[in-house]
TORKOL-4160 file (C-alpha; in steps of 0.2 Angstrom, whole numbers, padded with zeros to 4 digits, m for minus):
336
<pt num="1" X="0248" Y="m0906" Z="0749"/>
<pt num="2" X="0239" Y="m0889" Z="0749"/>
<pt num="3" X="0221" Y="m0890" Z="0748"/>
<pt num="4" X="0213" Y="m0886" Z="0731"/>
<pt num="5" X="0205" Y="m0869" Z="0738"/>
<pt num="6" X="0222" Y="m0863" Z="0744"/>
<pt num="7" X="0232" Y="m0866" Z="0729"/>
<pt num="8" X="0219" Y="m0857" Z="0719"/>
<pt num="9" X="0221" Y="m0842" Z="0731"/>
<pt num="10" X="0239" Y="m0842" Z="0732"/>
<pt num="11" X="0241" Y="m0844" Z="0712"/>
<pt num="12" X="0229" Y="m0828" Z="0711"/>
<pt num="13" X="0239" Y="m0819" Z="0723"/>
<pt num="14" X="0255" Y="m0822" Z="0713"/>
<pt num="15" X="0245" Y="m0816" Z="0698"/>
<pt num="16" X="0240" Y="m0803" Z="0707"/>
<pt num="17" X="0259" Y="m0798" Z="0712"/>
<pt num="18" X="0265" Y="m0801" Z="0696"/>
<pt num="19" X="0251" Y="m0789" Z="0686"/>
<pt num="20" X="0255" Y="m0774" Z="0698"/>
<pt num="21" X="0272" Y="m0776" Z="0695"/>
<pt num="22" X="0271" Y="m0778" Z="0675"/>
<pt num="23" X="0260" Y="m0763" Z="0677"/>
<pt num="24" X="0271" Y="m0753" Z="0686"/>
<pt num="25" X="0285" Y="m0755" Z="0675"/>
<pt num="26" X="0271" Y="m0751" Z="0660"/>
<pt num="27" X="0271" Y="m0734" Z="0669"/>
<pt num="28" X="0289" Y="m0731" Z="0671"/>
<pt num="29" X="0293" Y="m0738" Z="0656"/>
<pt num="30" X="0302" Y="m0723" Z="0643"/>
<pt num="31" X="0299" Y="m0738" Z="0629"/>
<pt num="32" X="0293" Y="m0755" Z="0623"/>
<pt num="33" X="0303" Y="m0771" Z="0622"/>
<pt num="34" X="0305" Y="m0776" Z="0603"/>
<pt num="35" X="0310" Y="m0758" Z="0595"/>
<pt num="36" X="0302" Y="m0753" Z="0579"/>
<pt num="37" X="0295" Y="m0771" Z="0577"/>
<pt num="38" X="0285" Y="m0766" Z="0592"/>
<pt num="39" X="0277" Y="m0750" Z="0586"/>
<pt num="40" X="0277" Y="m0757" Z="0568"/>
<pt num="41" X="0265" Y="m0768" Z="0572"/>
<pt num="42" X="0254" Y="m0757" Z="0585"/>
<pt num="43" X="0254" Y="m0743" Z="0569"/>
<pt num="44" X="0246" Y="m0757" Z="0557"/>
<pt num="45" X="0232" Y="m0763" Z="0571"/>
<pt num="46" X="0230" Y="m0746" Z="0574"/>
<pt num="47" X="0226" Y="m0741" Z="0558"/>
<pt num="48" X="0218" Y="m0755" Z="0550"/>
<pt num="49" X="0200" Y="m0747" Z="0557"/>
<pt num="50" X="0202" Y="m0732" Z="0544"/>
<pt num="51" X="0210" Y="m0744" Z="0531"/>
<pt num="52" X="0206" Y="m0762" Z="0532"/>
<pt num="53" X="0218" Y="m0770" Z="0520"/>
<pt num="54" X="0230" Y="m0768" Z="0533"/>
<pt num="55" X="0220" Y="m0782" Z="0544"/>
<pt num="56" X="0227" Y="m0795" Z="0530"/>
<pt num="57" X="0244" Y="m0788" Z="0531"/>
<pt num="58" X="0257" Y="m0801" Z="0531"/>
<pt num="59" X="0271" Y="m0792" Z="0539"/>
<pt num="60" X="0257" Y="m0786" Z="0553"/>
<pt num="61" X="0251" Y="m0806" Z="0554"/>
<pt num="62" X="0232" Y="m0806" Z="0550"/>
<pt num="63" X="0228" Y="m0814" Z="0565"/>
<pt num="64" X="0237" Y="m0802" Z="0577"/>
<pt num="65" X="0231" Y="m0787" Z="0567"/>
<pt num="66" X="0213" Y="m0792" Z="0570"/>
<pt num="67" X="0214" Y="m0798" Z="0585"/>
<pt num="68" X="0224" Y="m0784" Z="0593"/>
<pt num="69" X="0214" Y="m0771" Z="0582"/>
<pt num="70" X="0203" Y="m0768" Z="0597"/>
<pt num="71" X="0215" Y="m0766" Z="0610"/>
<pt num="72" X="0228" Y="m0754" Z="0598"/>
<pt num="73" X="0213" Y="m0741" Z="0599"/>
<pt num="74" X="0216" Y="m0739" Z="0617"/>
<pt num="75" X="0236" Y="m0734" Z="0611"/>
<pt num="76" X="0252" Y="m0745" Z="0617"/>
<pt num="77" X="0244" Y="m0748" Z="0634"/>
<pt num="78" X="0231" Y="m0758" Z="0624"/>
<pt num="79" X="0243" Y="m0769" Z="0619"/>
<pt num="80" X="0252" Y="m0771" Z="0635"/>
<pt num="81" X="0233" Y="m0777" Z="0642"/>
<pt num="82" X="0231" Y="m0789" Z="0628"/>
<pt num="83" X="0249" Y="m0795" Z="0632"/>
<pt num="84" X="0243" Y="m0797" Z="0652"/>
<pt num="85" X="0228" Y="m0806" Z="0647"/>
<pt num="86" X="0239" Y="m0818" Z="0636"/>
<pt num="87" X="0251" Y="m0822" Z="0649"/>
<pt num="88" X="0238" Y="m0826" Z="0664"/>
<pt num="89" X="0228" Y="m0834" Z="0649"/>
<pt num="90" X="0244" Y="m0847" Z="0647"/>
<pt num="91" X="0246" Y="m0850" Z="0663"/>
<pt num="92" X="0229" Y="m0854" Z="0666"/>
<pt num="93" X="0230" Y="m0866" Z="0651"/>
<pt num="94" X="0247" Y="m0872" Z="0656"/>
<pt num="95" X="0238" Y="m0876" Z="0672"/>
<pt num="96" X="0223" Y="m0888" Z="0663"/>
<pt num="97" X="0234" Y="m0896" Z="0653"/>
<pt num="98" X="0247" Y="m0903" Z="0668"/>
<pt num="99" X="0231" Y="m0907" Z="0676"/>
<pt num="100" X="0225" Y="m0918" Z="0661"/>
<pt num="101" X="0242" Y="m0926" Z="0658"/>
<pt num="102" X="0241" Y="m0929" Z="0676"/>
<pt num="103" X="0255" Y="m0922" Z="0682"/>
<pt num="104" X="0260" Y="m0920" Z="0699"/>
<pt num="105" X="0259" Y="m0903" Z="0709"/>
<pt num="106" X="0252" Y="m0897" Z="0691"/>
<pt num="107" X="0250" Y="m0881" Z="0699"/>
<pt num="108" X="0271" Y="m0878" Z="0694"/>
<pt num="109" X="0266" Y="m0876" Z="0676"/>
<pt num="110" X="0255" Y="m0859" Z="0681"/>
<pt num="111" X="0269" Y="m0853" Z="0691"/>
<pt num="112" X="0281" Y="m0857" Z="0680"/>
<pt num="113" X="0273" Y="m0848" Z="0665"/>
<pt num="114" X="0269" Y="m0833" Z="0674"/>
<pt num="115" X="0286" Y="m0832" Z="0679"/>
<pt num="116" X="0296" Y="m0836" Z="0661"/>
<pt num="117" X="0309" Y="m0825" Z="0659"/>
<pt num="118" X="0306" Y="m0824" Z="0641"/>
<pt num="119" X="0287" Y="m0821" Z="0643"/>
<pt num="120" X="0290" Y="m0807" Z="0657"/>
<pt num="121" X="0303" Y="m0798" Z="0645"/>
<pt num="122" X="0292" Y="m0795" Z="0629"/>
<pt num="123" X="0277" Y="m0791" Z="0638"/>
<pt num="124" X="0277" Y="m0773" Z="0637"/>
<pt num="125" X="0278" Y="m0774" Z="0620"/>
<pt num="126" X="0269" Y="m0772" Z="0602"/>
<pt num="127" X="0275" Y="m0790" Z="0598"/>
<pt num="128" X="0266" Y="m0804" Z="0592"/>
<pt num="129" X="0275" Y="m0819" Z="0602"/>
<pt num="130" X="0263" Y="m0817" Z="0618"/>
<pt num="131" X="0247" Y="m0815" Z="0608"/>
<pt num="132" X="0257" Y="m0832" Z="0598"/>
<pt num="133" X="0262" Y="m0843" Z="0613"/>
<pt num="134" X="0243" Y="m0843" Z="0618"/>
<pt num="135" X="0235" Y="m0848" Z="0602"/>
<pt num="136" X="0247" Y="m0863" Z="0601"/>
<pt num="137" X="0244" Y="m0867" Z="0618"/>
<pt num="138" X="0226" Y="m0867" Z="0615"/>
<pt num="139" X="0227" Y="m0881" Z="0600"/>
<pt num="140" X="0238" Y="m0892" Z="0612"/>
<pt num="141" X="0225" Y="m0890" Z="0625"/>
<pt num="142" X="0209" Y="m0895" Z="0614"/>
<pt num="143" X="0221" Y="m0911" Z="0607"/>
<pt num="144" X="0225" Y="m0917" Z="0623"/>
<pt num="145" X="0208" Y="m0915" Z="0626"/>
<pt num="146" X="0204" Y="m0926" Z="0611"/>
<pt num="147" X="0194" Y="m0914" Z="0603"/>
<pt num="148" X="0204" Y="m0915" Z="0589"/>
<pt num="149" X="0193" Y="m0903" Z="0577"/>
<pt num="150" X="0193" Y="m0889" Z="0587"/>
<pt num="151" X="0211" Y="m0892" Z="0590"/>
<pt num="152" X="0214" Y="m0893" Z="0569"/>
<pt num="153" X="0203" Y="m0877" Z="0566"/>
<pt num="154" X="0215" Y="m0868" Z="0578"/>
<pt num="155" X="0231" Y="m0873" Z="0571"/>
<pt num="156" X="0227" Y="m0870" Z="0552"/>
<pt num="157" X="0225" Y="m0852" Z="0559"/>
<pt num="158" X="0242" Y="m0852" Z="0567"/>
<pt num="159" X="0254" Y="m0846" Z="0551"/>
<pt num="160" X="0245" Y="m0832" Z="0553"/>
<pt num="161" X="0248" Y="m0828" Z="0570"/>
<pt num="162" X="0267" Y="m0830" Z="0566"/>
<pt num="163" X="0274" Y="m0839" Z="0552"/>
<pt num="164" X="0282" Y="m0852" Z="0562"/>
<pt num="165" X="0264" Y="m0857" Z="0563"/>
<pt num="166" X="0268" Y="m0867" Z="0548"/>
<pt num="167" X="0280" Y="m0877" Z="0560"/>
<pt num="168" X="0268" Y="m0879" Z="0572"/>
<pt num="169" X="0256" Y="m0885" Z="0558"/>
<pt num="170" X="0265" Y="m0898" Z="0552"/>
<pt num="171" X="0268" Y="m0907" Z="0567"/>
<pt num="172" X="0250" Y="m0904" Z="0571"/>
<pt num="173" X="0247" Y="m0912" Z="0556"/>
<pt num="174" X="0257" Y="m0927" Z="0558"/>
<pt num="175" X="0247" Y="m0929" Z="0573"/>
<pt num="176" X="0230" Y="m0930" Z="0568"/>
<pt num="177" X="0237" Y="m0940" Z="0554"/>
<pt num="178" X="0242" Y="m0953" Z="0567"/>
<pt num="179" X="0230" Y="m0951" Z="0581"/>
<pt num="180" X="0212" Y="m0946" Z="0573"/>
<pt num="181" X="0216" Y="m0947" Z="0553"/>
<pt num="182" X="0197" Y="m0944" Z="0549"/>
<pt num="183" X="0191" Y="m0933" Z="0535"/>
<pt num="184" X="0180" Y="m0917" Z="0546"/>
<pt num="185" X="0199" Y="m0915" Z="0558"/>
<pt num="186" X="0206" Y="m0914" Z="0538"/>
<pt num="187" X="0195" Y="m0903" Z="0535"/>
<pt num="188" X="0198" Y="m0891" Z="0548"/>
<pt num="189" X="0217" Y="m0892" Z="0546"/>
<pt num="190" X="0213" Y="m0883" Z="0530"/>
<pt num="191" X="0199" Y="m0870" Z="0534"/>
<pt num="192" X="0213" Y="m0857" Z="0542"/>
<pt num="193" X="0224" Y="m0858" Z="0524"/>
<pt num="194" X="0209" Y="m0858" Z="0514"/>
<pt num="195" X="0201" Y="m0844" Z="0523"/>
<pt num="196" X="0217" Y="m0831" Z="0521"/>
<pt num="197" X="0223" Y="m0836" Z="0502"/>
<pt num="198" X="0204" Y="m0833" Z="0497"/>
<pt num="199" X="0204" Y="m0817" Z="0502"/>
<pt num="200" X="0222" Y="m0812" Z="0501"/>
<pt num="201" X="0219" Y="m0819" Z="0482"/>
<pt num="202" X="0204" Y="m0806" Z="0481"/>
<pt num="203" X="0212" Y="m0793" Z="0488"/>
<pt num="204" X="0229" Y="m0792" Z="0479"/>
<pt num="205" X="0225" Y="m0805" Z="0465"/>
<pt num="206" X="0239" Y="m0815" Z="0468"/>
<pt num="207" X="0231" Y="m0834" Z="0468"/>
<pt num="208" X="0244" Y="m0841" Z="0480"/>
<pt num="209" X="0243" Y="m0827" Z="0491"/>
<pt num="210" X="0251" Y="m0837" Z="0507"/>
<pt num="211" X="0268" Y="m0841" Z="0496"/>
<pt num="212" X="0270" Y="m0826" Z="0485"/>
<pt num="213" X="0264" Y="m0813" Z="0499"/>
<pt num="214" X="0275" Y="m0821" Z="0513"/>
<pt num="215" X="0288" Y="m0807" Z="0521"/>
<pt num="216" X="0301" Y="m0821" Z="0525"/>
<pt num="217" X="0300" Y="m0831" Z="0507"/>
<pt num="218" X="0302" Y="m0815" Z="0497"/>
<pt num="219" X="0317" Y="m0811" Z="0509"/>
<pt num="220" X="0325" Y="m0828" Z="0508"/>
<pt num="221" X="0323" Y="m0827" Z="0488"/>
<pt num="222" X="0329" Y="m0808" Z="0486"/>
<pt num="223" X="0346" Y="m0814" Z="0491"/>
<pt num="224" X="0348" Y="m0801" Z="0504"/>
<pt num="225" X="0354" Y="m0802" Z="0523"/>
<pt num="226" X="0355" Y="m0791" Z="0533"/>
<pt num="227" X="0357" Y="m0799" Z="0549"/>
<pt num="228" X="0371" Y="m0812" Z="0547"/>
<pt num="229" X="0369" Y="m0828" Z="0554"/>
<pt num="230" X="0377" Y="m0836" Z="0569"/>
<pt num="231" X="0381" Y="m0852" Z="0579"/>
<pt num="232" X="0371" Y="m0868" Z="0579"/>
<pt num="233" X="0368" Y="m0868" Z="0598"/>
<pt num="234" X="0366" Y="m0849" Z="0599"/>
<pt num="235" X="0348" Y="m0853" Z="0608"/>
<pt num="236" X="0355" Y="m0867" Z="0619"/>
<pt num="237" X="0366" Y="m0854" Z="0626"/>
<pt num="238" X="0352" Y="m0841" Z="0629"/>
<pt num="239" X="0343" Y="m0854" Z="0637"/>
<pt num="240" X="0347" Y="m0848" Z="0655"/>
<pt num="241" X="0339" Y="m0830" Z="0651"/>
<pt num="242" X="0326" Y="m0836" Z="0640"/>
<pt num="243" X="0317" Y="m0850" Z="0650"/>
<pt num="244" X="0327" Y="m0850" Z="0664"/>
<pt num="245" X="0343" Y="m0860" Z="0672"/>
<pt num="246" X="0332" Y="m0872" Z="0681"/>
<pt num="247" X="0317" Y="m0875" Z="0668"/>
<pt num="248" X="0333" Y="m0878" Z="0656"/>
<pt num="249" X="0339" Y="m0892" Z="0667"/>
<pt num="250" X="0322" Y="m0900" Z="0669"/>
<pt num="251" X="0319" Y="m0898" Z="0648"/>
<pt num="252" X="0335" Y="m0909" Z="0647"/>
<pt num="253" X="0328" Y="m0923" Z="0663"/>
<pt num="254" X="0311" Y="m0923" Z="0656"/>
<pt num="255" X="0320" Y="m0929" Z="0639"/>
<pt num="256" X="0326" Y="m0942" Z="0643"/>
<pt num="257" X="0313" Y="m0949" Z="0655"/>
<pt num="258" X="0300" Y="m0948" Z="0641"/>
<pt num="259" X="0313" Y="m0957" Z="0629"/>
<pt num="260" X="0312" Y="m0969" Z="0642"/>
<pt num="261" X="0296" Y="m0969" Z="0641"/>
<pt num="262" X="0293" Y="m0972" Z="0623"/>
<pt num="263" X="0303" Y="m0987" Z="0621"/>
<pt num="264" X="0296" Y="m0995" Z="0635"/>
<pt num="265" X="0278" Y="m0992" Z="0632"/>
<pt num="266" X="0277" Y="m0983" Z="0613"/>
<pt num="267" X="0273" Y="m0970" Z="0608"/>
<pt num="268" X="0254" Y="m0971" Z="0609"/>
<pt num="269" X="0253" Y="m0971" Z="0630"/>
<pt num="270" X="0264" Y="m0955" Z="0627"/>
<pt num="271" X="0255" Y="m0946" Z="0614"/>
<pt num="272" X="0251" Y="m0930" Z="0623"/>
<pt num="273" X="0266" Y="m0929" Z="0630"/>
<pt num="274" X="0275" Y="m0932" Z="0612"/>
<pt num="275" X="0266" Y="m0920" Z="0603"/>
<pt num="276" X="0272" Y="m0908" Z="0617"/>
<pt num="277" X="0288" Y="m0911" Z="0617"/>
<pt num="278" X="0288" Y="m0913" Z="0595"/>
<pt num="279" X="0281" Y="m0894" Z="0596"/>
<pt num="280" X="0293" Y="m0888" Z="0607"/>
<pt num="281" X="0309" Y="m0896" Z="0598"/>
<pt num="282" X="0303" Y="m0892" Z="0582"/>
<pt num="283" X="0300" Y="m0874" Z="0585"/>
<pt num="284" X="0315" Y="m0873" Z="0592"/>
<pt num="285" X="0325" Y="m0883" Z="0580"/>
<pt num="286" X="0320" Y="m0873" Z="0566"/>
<pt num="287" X="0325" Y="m0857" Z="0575"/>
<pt num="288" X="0341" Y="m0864" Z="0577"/>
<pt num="289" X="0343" Y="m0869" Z="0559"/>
<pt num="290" X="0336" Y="m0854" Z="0549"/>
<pt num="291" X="0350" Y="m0843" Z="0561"/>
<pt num="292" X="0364" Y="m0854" Z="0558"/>
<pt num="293" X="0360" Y="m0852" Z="0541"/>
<pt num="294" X="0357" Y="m0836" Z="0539"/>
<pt num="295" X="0339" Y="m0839" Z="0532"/>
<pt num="296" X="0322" Y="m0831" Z="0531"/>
<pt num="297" X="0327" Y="m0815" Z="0538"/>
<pt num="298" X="0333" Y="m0820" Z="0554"/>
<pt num="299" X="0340" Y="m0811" Z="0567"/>
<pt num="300" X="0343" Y="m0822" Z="0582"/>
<pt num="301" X="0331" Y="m0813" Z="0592"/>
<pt num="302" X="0328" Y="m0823" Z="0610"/>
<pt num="303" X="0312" Y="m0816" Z="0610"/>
<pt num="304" X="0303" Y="m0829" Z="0598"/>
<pt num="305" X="0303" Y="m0841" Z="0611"/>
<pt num="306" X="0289" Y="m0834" Z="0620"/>
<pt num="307" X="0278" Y="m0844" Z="0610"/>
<pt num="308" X="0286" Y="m0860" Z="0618"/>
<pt num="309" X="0289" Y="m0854" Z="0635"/>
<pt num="310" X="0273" Y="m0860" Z="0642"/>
<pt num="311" X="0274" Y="m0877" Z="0633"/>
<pt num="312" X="0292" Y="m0876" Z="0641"/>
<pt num="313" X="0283" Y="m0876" Z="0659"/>
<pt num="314" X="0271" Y="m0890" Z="0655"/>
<pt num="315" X="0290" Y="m0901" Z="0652"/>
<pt num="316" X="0297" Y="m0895" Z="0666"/>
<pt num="317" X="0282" Y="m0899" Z="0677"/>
<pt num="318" X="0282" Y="m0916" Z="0669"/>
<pt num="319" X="0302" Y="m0919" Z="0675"/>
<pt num="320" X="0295" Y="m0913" Z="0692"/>
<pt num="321" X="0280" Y="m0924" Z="0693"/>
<pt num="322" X="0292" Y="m0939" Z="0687"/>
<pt num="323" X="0306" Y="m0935" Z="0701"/>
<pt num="324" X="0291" Y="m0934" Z="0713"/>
<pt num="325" X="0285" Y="m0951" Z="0708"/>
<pt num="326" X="0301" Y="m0961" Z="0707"/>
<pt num="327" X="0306" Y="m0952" Z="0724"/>
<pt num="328" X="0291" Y="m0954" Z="0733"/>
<pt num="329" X="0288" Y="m0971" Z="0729"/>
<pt num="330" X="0307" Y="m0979" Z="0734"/>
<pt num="331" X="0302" Y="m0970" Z="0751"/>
<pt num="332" X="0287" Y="m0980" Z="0753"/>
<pt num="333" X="0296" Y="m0995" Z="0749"/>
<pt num="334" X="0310" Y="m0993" Z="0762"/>
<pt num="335" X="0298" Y="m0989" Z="0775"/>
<pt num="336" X="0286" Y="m1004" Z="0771"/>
């Protein structure tokens, strides 16, 4: 086992590698991952200085639109820090969080969030997924943490990071509903929605605002499609280059060892591990769907997954830590 000083040295170090490496590439660069998306987005942050209405625009995402407002004044290389700042940041919270489910050589989640194929990819970028991935791993951090208010607050705010917040949202809700049903985590559920249909009601006068302004509902409802659809497993089959050949396998391992798990013990000794593992398949699964179908807009585009990379980690670090255990122990056991 490495001492606690070194593997806090060695993880800087690789962070270190890993930043100059990013940055170079930034230099060299002739583009940005993500196409007009990319400077779409960095146009409306840009701008919304000289013309704030654009901070609420839904296209933009309000949240990535305020947020990255500061760091688009600075042009694309702005963005690119914020991206930096959002990987390291989930590492760093990938990190805590195998550390508070106890998991074994918990420093594996940082590594392999910093290393996420998907994550590296759209980091020189204008895109909202990095900026997305670190706002939903904040919200499982704070629940795991049991401060399930804080962790409320910050996924009401999520749809309008991205809207698969709304995904994430309702399992978060479920959640609270099962875990700490009381009325101020309620409460906070609701302050994010409440907050953006109030002034998106003032602003255009549209009293259900989060409905009728929503890029991807007025896109399903106009009837157009521009992009197709395609198989049901497309994002299984990306899997290798989006998380990564070995995270894939352990995603499938740490599966079924938590099944296990829950119908041993239930679902409550689990909870932090389920609501993991609920966020991630649900994103997921709802990927899957709305491009098999053909629905909200969808492209098929691998790049959405950077929001879950770094929860992938955390399960891959759980099928590591649960290896280790089982492994570790028979040892013991034969040479005792």
């Amino acid at each position: 086992m490495l001492k606690k000083s070194t593997e806090i040295q060695l993880l800087a170090f690789l962070t270190a590698v890993v930043v100059a490496f990013l940055s170079y590439l930034n230099v060299v660069s002739p583009g940005v991952e993500g196409g007009m998306d990319s400077y779409n987005h960095y146009l409306i942050a840009k701008n919304s200085w000289q013309n704030p209405t654009l901070l609420l625009d839904y296209w933009g995402k309000p949240i990535y639109n305020i947020l990255a407002s500061p760091f688009a004044q600075f042009g694309l290389n702005g963005l690119f820090i914020l991206n930096v700042l959002c990987l390291v940041g989930c590492a760093v919270l990938s990190y805590k969080i195998a550390k508070i489910l106890n998991l074994k050589h918990n420093y594996l989640a940082y590594i392999l969030t910093l290393l996420s194929p998907i994550f590296l990819d759209n980091t020189i970028s204008g895109l909202t997924e990095p900026l997305c991935a670190i706002l939903v791993l904040l919200c499982i951090f704070l629940l795991v943490q049991e401060n399930y208010s804080a962790g409320a607050l910050i996924a009401g705010f999520l749809p309008f990071a991205r809207s698969e917040g709304f995904v994430v949202l309702g399992v978060v809700i479920v959640f609270i509903l099962w875990k700490a049903p009381k009325i101020k985590n309620l409460i906070s559920l609701a302050v994010g929605p409440l907050i953006f249909n109030i002034i998106g009601w003032i602003i255009t006068r549209q009293p259900f605002w989060i409905i009728t302004e929503n890029p991807y509902i007025n896109f399903e409802l106009s009837g157009n499609n521009i992009c197709g659809s395609g198989g049901l497993f497309h994002y299984v089959w990306a899997g290798h280059y989006t998380f990564g050949l070995l995270t894939n396998v352990l995603l499938v391992i740490a599966g079924v060892i938590l099944l296990l798990k829950v119908v041993k013990n239930g679902f409550k000794q689990n909870a932090n591990l389920a609501l993991i593992f609920a966020v991630f398949a649900a994103y997921f699964a709802a990927h899957s769907f709305i491009w098999w179908q053909g629905m909200m807009g969808s492209c098929g585009y691998i790049r959405v997954m950077v929001v879950i990379a770094p929860l992938g980690a955390i399960i891959a670090n759980f099928a590591i830590s649960e290896l280790y255990i089982k492994v570790w122990f028979k040892k013991l056991d034969k040479n005792l």
